[in-house]
C-alpha positions as CSV (number, residue, x, y, z in Angstrom):
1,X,-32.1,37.2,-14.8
2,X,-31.5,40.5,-17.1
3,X,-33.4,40.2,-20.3
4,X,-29.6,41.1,-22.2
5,X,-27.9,38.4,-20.0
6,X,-25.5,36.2,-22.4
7,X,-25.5,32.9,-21.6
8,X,-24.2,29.3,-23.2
9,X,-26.4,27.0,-25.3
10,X,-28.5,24.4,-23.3
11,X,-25.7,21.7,-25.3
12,X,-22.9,23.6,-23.8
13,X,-24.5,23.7,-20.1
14,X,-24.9,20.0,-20.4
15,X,-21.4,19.5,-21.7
16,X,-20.1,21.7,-18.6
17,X,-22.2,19.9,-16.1
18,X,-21.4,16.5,-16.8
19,X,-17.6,17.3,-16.8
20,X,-17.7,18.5,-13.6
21,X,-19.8,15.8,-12.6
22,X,-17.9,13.3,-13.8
23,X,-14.6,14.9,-11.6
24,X,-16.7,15.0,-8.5
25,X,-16.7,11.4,-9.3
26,X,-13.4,10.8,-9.5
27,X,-12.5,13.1,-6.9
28,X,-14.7,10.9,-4.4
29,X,-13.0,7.5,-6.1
30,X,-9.4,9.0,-5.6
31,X,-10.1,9.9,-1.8
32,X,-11.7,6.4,-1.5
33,X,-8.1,4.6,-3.1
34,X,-6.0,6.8,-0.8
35,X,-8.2,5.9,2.2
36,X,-7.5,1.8,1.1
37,X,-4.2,2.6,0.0
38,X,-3.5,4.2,3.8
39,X,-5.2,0.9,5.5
40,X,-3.0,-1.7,3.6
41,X,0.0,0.5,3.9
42,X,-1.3,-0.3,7.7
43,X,-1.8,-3.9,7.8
44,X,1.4,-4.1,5.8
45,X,3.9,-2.8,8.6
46,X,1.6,-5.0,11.3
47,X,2.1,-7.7,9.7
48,X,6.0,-6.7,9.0
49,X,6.2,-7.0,12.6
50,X,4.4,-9.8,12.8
51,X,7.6,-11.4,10.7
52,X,10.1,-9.8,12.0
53,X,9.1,-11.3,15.8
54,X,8.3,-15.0,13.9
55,X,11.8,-14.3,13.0
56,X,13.0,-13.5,16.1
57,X,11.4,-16.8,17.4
58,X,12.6,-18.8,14.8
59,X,16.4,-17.4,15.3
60,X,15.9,-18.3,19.1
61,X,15.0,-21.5,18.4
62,X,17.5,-22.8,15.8
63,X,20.3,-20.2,16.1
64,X,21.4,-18.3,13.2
65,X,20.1,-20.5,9.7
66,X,19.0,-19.7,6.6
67,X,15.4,-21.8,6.3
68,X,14.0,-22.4,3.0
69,X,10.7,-20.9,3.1
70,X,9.1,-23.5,-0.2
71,X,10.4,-26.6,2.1
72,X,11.0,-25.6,5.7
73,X,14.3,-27.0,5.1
74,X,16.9,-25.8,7.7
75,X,20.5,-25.1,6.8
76,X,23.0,-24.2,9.1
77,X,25.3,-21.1,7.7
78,X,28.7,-21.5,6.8
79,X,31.5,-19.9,9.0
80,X,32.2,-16.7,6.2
81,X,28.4,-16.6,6.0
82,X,27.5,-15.6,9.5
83,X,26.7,-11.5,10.5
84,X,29.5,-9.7,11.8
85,X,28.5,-9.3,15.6
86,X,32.0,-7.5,17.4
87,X,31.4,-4.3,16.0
């Protein structure tokens, strides 16, 4: 290093360091959230599926009811109730 060569205090190098240190470290826990975020976002639409196809069984089995999902009560749907299936 020049002998004329400016540079900060030892106080201020510090300072600088650990800031940057400490957004390395969020940096890294950010990627990390993303990367569970991503894998949840995953088992969310698998298990999605999952329903819609329990769904799908269910429908099969009792036709088209509404089943309250506290009791397991079953209740067939009134006439004005039921989907619209000519179009």
């Amino acid at each position: 290093m020049e002998k004329n060569t400016k540079k900060i205090t030892d106080k201020q190098l510090e300072a600088l360091q650990e800031k940057l240190k400490m957004i390395d470290g969020m940096r890294l826990q950010v990627g990390t959230l993303e990367n569970q975020k991503f894998m949840y976002l995953n088992q969310m639409a698998l298990v999605q599926k999952e329903l819609q196809d329990m769904q799908k069984e269910l429908e099969d089995e009792y036709g088209k009811v509404t089943i309250d999902v506290a009791t397991g009560a079953i209740k067939e749907l009134e006439e004005d109730e039921k989907p619209d299936t000519k179009n």
